[in-house]
Each structure stands twice: as C-alpha cells, then as structure tokens.
N, C-alpha and C positions, 0 to 999 in steps of 0.2 A: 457272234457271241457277245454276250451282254460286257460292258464295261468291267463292272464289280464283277463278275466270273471269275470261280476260286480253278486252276488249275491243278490235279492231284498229280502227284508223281505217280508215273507207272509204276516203280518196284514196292509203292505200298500197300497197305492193307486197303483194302476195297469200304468205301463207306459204308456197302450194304451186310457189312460182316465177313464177306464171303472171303477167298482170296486175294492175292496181287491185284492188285483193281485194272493192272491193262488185260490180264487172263481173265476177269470176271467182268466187272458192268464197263470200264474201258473201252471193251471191244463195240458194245452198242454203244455209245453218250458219246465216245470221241470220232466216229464211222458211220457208215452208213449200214455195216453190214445188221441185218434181222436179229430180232431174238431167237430164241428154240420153241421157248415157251413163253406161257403165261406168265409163269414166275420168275426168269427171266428176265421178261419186259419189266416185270411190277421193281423187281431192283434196280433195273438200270434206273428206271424214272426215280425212286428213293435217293439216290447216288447223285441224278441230274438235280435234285432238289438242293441237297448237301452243297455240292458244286456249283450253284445258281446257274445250270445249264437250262435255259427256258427254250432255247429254239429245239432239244434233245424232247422236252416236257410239252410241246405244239408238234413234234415231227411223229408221237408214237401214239398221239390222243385222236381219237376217230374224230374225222370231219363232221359228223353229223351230231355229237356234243360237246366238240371244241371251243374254248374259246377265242375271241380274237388278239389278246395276246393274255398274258401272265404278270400279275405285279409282282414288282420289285419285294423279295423279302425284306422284314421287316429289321432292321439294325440290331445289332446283336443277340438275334436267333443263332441259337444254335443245336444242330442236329446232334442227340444220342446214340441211337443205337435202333435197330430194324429187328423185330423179331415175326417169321412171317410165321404164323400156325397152321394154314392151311392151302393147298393148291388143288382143286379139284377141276378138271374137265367135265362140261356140264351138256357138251353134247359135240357131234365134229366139228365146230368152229366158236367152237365159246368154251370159255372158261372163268373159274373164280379163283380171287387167291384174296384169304384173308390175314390181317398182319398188324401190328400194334409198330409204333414209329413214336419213338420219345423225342421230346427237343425240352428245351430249357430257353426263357426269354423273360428279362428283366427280374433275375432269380426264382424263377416259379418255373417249376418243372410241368412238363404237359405230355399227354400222350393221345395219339390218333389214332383209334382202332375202327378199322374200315374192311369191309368186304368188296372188292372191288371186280368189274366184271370185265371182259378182253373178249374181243370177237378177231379171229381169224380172217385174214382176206388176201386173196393174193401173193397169199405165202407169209404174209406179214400180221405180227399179231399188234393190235391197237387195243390202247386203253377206252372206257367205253364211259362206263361210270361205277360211281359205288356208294354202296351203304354207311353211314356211320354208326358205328357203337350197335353192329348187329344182334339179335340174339343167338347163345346160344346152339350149337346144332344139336336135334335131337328132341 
C-alpha cells in the first residue's frame, strides 16, 4: 500500500456514496474478494481513488490497457462525491457504466464525466477503458 494511503474506517459512509464502506466498496479495495458487477467494480476503483489505494486501481485494470503504475495524486485533491447514471451490460462479458466524479483542487471545482467500459473474465470483472465527456444517449 502506498505510503500517503488514506485508511477509511469500516463503520463509515462509503466514498462512493453507497453504504458502510466495509459492507459496500470495503469488501473489494481492502480483499481480494470480486466484484458482482460492473458497477460494482466502477465504485470500488472511485473509493480506491478517494483512498489513494493504487495497488486496488492496477489489481481491477485489465492487463492488456493497464498501466505500469499510477501517479501519486496531486496535494490537496480532493474527492466530492460519485454520481453513476448509468450501468448497462452491453453483451455476456462486457459492460458499461457511465458516472460524473466531482473533486475540488487548489479551489476549483472539477467534474469527470466518463463512460467507462469492463470486460468480464474469469469470473472477474476488469476495468478496460472509457470515454470522457460522452454524448448523450439516444
């Protein structure tokens, strides 16, 4: 685990919004156990981000667009708030989930709105890659 790595307490609220965060992304970022889903994985890795969990952010990124490691966030980044709007399975082992991620750094508010894509493998779902600033569906 990286040095700077923020440790959440389990009985809190989850980064990614969701619940208690050892009953919600917890279970993946601090274990090994899978996600279920697409959406799923896409919080945990939100929550590994929040967390500066990088080795969680290389263990769930498909080897074949991985990189070989992850920089250090930037000094007082910090993460808002995850709103995912969409989770669509887009055939048996792929899926998308699109999601807007606010952060805030050196007073300027910022937001990351990305389509992102997961391929299934092995029972395990990996992040793959994604779109920024999609358009639209429809």
């Amino acid at each position: 685990m990286p040095a700077q790595a923020k440790h959440a307490d389990p009985a809190s609220r989850c980064p990614c919004g969701g619940s208690v965060y050892d009953r919600c992304c917890g279970r993946y970022v601090d274990t090994a156990l899978p996600a279920p889903d697409a959406e799923a994985l896409m919080r945990s890795r939100y929550s590994a981000f929040v967390l500066d969990r990088r080795e969680h952010l290389l263990a769930t990124w498909h080897p074949s667009t991985r990189p070989a490691a992850i920089e250090t966030p930037e000094p007082g980044l910090r993460w808002l708030g995850l709103e995912v709007r969409r989770h669509r399975l887009t055939g048996p082992d792929a899926a998308e989930v699109e999601f807007v991620a606010r952060s805030k750094m050196a007073g300027r508010a910022h937001r990351l709105h990305e389509r992102s894509r997961f391929v299934l493998e092995d029972g395990r779902w990996f992040y793959l890659d994604g779109e920024l600033d999609p358009p639209s569906p429809g």
